[in-house]
N, C-alpha and C positions, 0 to 999 in steps of 0.2 A: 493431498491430505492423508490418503491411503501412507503412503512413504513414512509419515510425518505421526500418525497412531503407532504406526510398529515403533521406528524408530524413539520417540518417546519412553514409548511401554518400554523396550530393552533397555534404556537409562533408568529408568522407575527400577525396572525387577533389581539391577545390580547397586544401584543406591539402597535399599530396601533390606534385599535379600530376599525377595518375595520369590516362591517356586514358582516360576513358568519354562516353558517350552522354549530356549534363548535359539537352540538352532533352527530351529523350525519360523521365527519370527525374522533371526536375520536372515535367513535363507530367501524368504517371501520378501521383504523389505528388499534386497537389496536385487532381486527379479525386477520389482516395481520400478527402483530406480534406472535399469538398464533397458526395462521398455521406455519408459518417458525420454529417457537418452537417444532411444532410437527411433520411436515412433513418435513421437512429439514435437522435435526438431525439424522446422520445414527452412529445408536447406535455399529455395527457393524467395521466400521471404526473409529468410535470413534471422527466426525467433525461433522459440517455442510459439504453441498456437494453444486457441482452446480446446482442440481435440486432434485426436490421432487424423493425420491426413490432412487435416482442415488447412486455411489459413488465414481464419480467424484470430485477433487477439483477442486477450483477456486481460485485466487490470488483476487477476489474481496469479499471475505470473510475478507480479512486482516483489509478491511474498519469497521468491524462492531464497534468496540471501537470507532473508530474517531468520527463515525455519530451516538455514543451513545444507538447503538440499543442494544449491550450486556457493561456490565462494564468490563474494562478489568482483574477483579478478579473470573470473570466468572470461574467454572470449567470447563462446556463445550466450552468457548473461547477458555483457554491456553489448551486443547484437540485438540482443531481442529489447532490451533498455531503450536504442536507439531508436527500433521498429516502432515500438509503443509512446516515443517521445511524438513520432510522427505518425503515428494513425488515430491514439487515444487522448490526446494531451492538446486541448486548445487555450490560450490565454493562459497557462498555468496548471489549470484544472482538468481534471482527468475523466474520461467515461467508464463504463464498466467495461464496454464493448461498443462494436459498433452494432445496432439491432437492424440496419439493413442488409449487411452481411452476413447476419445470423438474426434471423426472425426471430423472436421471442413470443410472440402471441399476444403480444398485450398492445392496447391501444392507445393509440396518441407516441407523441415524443418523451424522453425523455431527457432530465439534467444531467451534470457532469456529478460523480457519486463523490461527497465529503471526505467518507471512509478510503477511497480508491487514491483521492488529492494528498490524502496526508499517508498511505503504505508509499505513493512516490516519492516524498521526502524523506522518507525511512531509505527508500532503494537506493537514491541517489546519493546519501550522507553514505551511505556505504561500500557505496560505487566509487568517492571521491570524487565527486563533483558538489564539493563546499557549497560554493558560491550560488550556482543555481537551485540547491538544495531549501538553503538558508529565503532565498528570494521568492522561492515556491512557499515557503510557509507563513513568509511575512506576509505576502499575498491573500493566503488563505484565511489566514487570523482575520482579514477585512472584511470576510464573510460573514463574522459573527454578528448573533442579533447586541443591544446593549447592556448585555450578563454576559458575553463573549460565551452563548450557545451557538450550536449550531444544526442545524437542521441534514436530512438524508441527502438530499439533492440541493443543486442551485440552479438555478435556469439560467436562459441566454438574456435576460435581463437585470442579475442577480439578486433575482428573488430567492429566498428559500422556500423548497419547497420539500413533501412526502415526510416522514413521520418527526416528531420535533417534539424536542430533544431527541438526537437517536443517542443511544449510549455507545452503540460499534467507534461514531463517529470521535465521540471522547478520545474513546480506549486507546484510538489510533492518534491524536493529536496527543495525547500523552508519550506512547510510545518514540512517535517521530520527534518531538522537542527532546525527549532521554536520549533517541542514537545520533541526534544532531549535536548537543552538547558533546556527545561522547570523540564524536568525528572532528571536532573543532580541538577539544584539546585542550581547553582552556578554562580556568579554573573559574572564571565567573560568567563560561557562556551558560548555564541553565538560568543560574540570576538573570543575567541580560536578556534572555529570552522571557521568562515570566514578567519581567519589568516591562516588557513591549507588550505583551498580552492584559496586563494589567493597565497600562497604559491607554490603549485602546478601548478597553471597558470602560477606564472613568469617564474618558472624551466621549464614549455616547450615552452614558447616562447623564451628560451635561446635556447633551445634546438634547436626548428625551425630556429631560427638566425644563428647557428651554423654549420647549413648544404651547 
């Protein structure tokens, strides 16, 4: 995110015009990007990790496409893509991390993160892997309550659970249905896509009415 402040900021100033410091920012930005290039990448696991050395994943790797820092034809992207399919990813749904490989301090378990489920649909629609992109979100949508909210977490039961409504959780299911239509190519995949989410809402407010 350090990468991704500079980075920004030097689009801002040159859209703008605003006086700042440009060599001095790309200079620092583009340092940042050649340490995580090199110290970040565990050749071993075959990803990026959550920390220098480590070989931890993290669900906020998934962002590097979005914010441009790797392309997503990257080798070692769709590497670390893979890694994260198989260490973070069960049933569809994504963790932030694993908390046994990396203690957190907090207690109890936790669920697979909403926010984390829908940056993989993001990653993958832009990875080019349509199909399983598309299937992860159709999935996801079944998570909502009967207003198609959706809450922080889901459990291994799919209950929702932790803060509800979160808005991250939105922001990002918005995001991923724009670079899923965008991925597909087609001129009434966003329709089709809110027509299923809409669809979904009415069958469980029937539902709820029902009871």
């Amino acid at each position: 995110m350090s990468w991704v402040a500079l980075d920004r900021s030097i689009r801002l100033a040159h859209e703008h015009g605003t006086p700042a410091d440009l060599e001095r920012w790309r200079e620092v930005r583009d340092r940042i990007y050649e340490q995580v290039m090199d110290r970040g990448w565990n050749a071993r696991v075959g990803a990026f990790t959550q920390s220098y050395g480590g070989d931890v994943l993290d669900a906020a790797l998934l962002l590097m496409p979005r914010v441009n820092f790797l392309p997503p034809s990257d080798v070692r992207w769709h590497s670390t893509l893979r890694a994260m399919r198989r260490e973070l990813v069960e049933d569809s749904l994504v963790y932030r991390y694993n908390p046994s490989a990396s203690p957190d301090g907090l207690r109890g378990s936790e669920g697979t993160f909403s926010l984390c489920t829908f940056f993989y649909v993001d990653a993958l629609a832009r990875s080019g892997y349509l199909e399983e992109a598309r299937l992860v979100f159709d999935k996801m949508l079944s998570y909502g309550n009967h207003l198609g909210l959706f809450s922080e977490e889901i459990g291994l039961t799919g209950d929702q659970l932790g803060n509800f409504p979160q808005a991250f959780t939105h922001l990002a299911l918005i995001n991923a249905a724009l670079t899923l239509d965008a991925m597909l190519d087609q001129g009434g995949g966003l329709d089709e896509l809110r027509q299923r989410l809409e669809g979904r809402v009415t069958t469980r407010r029937q539902a709820v009415a029902a009871r």
